[in-house]
matplotlib code that plots the C-alpha trace (Angstrom):
import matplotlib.pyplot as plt

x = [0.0, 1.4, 1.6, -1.4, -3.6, -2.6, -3.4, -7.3, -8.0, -6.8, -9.3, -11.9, -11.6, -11.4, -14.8, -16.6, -15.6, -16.6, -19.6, -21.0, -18.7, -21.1, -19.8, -16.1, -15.2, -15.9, -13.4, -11.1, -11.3, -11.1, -8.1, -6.7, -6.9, -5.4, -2.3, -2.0, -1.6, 0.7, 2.8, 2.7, 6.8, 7.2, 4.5, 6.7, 9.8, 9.0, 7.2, 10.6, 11.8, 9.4, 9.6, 13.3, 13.0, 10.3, 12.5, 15.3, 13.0, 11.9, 8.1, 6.6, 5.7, 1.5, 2.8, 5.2, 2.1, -0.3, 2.4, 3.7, 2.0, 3.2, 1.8, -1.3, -2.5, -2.2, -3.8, -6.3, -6.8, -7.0, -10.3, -11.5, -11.2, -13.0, -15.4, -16.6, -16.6, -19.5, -21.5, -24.4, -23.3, -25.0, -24.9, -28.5, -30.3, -33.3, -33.7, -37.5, -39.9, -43.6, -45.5, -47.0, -50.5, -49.4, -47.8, -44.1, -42.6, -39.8, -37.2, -34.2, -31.0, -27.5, -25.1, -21.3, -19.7, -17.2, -13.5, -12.5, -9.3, -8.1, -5.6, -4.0, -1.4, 0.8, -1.3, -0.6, -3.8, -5.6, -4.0, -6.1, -9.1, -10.0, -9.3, -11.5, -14.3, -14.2, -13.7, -16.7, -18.6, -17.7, -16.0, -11.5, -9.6, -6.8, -4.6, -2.0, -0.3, 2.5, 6.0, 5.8, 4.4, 5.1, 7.5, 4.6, 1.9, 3.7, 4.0, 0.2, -0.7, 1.5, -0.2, -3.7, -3.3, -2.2, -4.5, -7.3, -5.5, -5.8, -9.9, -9.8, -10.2, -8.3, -5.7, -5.8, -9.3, -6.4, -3.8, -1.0, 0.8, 4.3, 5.6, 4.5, 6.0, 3.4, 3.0, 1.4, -1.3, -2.0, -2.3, -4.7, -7.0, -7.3, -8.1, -11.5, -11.5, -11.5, -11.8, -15.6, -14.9, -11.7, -11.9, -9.2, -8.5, -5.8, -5.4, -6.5, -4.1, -4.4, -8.2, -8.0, -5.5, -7.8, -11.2, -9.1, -7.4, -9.4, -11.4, -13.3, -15.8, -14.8, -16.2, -14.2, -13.1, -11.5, -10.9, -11.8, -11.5, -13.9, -15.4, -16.8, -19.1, -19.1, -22.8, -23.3, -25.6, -23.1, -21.6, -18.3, -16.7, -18.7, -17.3, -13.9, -13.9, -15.6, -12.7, -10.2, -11.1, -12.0, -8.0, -6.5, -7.4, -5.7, -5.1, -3.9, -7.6, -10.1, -12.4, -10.4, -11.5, -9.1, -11.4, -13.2, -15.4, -16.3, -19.2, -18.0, -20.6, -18.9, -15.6, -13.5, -14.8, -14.8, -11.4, -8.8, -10.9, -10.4, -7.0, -5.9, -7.9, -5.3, -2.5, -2.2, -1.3, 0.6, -1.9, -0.5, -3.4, -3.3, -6.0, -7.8, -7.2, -9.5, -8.2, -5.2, -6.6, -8.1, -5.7, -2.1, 1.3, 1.1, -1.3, 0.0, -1.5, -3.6, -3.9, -6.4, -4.6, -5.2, -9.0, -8.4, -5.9, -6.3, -3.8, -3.5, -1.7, -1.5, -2.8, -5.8, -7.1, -9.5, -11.9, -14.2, -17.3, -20.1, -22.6, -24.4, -25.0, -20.9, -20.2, -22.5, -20.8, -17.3, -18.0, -19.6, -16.4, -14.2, -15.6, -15.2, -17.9, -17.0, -18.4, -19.4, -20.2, -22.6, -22.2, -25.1, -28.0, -30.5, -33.1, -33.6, -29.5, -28.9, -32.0, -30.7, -27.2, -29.0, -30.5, -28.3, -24.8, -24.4, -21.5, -22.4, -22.4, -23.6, -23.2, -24.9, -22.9, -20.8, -17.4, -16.5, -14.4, -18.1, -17.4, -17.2, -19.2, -18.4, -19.5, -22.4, -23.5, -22.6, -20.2, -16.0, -16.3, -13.8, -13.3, -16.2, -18.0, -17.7, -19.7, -23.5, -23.6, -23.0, -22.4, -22.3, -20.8, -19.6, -19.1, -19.5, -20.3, -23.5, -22.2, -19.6, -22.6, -24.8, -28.2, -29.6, -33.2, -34.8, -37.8, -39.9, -42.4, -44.4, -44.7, -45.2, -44.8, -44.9]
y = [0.0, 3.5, 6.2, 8.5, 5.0, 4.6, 8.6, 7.7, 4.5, 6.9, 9.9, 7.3, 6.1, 9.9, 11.0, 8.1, 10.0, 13.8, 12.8, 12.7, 14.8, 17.6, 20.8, 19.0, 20.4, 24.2, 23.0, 22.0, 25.5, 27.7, 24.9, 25.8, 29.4, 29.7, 27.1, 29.6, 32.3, 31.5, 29.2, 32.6, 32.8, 29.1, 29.7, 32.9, 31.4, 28.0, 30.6, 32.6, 29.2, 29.4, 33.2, 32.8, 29.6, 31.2, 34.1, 31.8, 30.4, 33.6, 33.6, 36.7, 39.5, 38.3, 34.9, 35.8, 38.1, 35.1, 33.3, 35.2, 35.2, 37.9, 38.2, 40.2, 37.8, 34.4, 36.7, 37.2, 32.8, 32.7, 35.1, 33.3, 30.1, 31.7, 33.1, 29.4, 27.9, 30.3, 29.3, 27.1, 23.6, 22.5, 18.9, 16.8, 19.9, 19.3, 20.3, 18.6, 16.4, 14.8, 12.3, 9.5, 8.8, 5.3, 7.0, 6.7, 9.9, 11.0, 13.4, 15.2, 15.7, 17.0, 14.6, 15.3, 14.1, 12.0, 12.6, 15.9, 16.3, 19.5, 20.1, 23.8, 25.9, 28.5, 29.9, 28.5, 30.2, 27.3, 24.7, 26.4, 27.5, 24.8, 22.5, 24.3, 24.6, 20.4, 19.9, 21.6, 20.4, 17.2, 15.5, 14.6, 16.3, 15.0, 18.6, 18.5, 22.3, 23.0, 23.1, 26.3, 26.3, 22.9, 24.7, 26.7, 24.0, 21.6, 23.3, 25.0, 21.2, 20.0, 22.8, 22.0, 18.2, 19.0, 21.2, 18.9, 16.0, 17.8, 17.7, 14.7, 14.1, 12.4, 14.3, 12.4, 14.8, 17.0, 15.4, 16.8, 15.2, 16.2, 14.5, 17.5, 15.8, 15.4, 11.6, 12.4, 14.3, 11.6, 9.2, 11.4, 12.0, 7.9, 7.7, 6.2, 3.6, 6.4, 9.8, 10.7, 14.6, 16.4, 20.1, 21.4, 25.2, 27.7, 28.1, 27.6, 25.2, 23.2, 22.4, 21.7, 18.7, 17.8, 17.5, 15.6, 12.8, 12.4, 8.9, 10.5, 13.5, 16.7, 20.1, 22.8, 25.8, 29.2, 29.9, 33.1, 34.9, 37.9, 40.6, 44.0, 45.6, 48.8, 49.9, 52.8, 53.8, 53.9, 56.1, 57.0, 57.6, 54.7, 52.1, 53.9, 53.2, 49.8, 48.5, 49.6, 48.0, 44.8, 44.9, 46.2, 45.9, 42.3, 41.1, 37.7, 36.8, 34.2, 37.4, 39.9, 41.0, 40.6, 42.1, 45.0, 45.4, 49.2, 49.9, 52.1, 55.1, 55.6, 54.3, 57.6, 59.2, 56.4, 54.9, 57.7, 57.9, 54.9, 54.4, 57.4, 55.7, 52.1, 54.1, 55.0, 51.2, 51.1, 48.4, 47.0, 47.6, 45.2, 46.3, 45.4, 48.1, 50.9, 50.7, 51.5, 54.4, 56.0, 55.4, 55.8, 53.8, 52.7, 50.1, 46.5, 45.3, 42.1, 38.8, 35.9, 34.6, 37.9, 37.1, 33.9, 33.9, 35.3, 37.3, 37.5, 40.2, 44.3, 43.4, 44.2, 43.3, 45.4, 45.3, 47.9, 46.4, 47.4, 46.2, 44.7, 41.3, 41.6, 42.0, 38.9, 37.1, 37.6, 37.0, 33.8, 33.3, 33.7, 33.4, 30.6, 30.8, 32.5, 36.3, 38.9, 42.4, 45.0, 48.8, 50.4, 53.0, 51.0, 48.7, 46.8, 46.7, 45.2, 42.3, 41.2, 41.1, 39.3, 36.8, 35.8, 35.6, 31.7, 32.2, 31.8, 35.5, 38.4, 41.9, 45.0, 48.4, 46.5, 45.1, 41.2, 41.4, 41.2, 37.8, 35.6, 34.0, 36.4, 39.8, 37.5, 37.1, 33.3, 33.2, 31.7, 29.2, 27.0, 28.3, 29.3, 26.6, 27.6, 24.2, 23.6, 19.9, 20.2, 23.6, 27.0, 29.7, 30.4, 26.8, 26.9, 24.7, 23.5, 22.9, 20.5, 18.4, 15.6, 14.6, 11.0, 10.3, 8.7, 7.1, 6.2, 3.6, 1.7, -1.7, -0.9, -3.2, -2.6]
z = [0.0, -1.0, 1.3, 0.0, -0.7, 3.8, 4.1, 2.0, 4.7, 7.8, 6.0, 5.8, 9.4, 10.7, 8.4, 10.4, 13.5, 12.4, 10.9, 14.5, 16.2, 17.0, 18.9, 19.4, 15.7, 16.9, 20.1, 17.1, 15.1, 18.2, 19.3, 15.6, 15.1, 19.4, 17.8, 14.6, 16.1, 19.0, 16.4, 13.8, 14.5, 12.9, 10.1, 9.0, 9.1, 7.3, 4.9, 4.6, 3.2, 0.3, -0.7, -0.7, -2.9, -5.1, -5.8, -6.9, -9.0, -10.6, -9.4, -10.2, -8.2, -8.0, -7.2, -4.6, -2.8, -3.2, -1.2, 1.3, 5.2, 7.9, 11.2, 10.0, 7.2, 9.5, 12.3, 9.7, 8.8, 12.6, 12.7, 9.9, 11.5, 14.0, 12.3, 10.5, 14.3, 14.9, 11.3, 12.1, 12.1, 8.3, 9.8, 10.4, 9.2, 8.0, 4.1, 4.1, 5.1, 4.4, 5.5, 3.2, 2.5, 3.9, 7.1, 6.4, 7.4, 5.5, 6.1, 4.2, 6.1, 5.3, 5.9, 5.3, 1.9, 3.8, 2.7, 0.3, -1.9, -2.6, -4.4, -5.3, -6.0, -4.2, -1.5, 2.0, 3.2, 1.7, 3.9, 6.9, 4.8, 3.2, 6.4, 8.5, 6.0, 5.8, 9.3, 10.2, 7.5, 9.2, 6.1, 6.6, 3.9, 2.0, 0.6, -2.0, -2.3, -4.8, -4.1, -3.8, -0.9, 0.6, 3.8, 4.7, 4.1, 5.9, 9.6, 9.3, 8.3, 11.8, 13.8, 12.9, 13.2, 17.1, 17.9, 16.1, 18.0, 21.6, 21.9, 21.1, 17.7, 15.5, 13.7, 10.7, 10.1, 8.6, 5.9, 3.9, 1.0, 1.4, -1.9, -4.8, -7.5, -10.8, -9.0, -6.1, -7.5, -10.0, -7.8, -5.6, -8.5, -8.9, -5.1, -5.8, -3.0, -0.6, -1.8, -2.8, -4.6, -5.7, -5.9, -7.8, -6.6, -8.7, -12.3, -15.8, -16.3, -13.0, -13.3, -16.2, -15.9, -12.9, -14.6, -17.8, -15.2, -12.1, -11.7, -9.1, -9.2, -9.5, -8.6, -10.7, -9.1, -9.2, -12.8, -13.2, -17.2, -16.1, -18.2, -17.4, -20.2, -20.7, -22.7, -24.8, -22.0, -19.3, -16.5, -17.6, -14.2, -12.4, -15.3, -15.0, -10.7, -11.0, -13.6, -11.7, -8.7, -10.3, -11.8, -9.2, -5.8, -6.0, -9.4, -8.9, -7.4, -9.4, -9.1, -10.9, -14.7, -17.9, -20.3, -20.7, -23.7, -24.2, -27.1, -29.9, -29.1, -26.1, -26.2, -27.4, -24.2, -22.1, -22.4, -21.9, -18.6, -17.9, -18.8, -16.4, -13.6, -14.6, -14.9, -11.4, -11.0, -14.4, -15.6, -19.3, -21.7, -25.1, -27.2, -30.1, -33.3, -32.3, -28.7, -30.2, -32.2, -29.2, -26.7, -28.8, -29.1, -25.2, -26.4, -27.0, -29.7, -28.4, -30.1, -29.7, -26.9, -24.9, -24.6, -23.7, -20.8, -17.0, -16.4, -12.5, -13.0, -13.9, -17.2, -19.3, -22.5, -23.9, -27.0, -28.8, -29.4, -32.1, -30.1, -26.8, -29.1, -29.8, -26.6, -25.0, -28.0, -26.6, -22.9, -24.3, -26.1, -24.0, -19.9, -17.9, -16.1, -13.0, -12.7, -15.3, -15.4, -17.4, -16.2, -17.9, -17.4, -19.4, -17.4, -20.7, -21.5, -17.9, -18.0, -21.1, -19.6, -16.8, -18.8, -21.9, -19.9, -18.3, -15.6, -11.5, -11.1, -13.5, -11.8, -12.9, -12.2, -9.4, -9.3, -9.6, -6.7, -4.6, -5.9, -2.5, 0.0, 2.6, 0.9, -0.2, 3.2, 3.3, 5.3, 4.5, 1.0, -0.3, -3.3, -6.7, -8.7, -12.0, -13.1, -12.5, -10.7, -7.8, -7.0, -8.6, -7.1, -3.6, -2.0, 1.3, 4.3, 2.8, -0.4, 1.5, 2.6, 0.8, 2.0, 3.2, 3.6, 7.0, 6.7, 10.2, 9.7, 12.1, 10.1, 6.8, 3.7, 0.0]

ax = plt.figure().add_subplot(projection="3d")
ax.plot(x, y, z, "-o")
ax.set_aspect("equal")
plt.show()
């Protein structure tokens, strides 16, 4: 037996365990986010490891922030740990019930999935987020970060197992592959004996291999090729504000846009605005030919590849469009699914918008970075379903559950 195929029977064992373990998983958060905080010195230095590594290794300046944890950001995972011990506990609610014209009662209940895989990419945060999320959704995890990473994952995956471990339940809730070779997550992804969904959380690249190798179900997450729209109809200096916080309040982010499509009515006005506003963050446009015209030689010229890729960087493609149908055309293109935006003052404009564009969330006149299950009111998620079985959307602690039926009789036969 390998050593991940030992860590899936040790998961299976612990998910027995949690799925009745009631109020001892909040002991375990508040246990986890105490252990993070007072352990922050180790987390930062095993973390030091990984910058310094990544730097060798010529990670760029996005990656290296999406990696890096200081004592404010693990101060931060520890409130949020915090903050998902005081959710309601999804587990044995009831979803429904009825009784039969023959007396059987029935009822609908969530019940936990059982044991999770995650594997993503370099952003240690996700060791403790996506823990906690499974842990109180009382399902055992199996994580599998990138090498990136694997310093940092490696102690917040110790500190959580002990603290897990000291109210008495068993630390094997909590598992991290160490080995990040291209082996090990191959071998996760055939895990069918044991593992019953893989959620594959980081880039274009990384679900995709996922969702092309995995034996087991898969719920794709995180890609996030974005749009905002701006309509002949729009507010110049509201499209010009929401842009430039949905590029650049944190561009490496699933949430973040890479396109902006601007109609052609309003795009000699519109875009020099909104090119000052990117400016201040010296955001790279590559645009389409009468960008270009409008905006002058600082454009890059963009090719078919632009509209395609997500950036997670200070970069922005950006295409004139004749029309609204041009416009839906390209987002329907291009997208992946995750969050779209119109900025318009037409009711008829934005219900179209509404309507015709299929991704999990379609703003009007508001940035994609609303794009989470927090600012959505439902409290931390594991990362966006960008597919429509089982989720879509913000996943969080009830979208980590399955239901059961339980059916009280008193003697009846069929």
């Amino acid at each position: 037996m390998t050593v991940i195929e030992e860590m899936g029977v040790l998961a299976k064992k612990a998910s027995r365990t949690l799925a009745t373990a009631g109020e001892k998983k909040n002991e375990a958060l508040r246990a986890i986010a105490k252990a993070l905080k007072d352990n922050a010195s180790s987390i930062i230095e095993a973390n030091k490891i990984d910058l310094d590594n990544g730097k060798e290794n010529g990670l760029s300046a996005s990656l290296l922030d999406r990696l890096m944890l200081n004592e404010s950001r693990i101060d931060g995972i520890a409130q949020g740990v915090l903050e998902v011990a005081a959710l309601p506990d999804p587990i044995g609610t009831v979803i429904s019930g009825s009784t039969r014209p023959n007396g059987l009662k029935i009822t609908k209940v969530r019940v936990p999935i059982g044991v999770i895989g995650i594997i993503f990419e370099a952003r240690p945060n996700v060791t403790a987020d996506a823990a906690v999320l499974c842990l109180k959704s009382g399902n055992a995890v199996i994580l599998r970060g990138g090498k990136e990473a694997i310093h940092s994952n490696k102690c917040i995956a110790d500190i959580m197992r002990s603290a897990i471990e000291s109210v008495g339940l068993d630390k094997n809730s909590v598992q991290l592959i160490e080995d990040t070779s291209r082996s090990s997550s191959v071998e996760l992804m055939g895990l069918t004996e044991y593992l019953d969904v893989l959620i594959p959380r980081g880039g274009k690249g990384l679900i995709r291999a996922v969702v092309e190798n995995a034996k087991v179900p898969v719920i794709e997450t995180g890609a996030g090729n974005c749009h905002v729209y701006v309509d002949e109809s729009a507010d110049i200096n509201m499209a010009a504000n929401i842009i430039y916080n949905a590029k650049t309040s944190r561009p490496s982010v699933c949430n973040a846009i890479e396109t902006i499509l601007v109609h052609e009515r309003i795009a000699k006005d519109a875009l020099p605005e909104i090119k000052e506003r990117l400016d201040e963050k010296n955001v790279e446009i590559r645009g389409c030919e009468k960008t270009a015209e409008i905006l002058g030689e600082s454009v890059i010229p963009a090719d078919e590849s632009d509209w395609e890729t997500e950036f997670g960087d200070y970069i922005l493609a950006v295409k004139v469009v004749s029309d609204f149908d041009e416009a839906v055309a390209h987002i329907t293109k291009y997208s992946s699914g995750h969050s779209e935006c119109i900025v318009t003052s037409d009711y008829k404009s934005a219900r179209r918008f509404t309507e015709e564009i299929d991704a999990a969330a379609v703003y009007v006149n508001a940035s994609t970075r609303f794009t989470d299950g927090g600012m959505f009111g439902l409290g931390a998620e594991i990362g966006i379903s960008t597919q429509k079985l089982h989720a879509r959307g913000p996943m969080g602690l009830n979208e980590l559950t399955s239901m059961k039926f339980i059916i009280e009789g008193d003697g009846q036969i069929r």
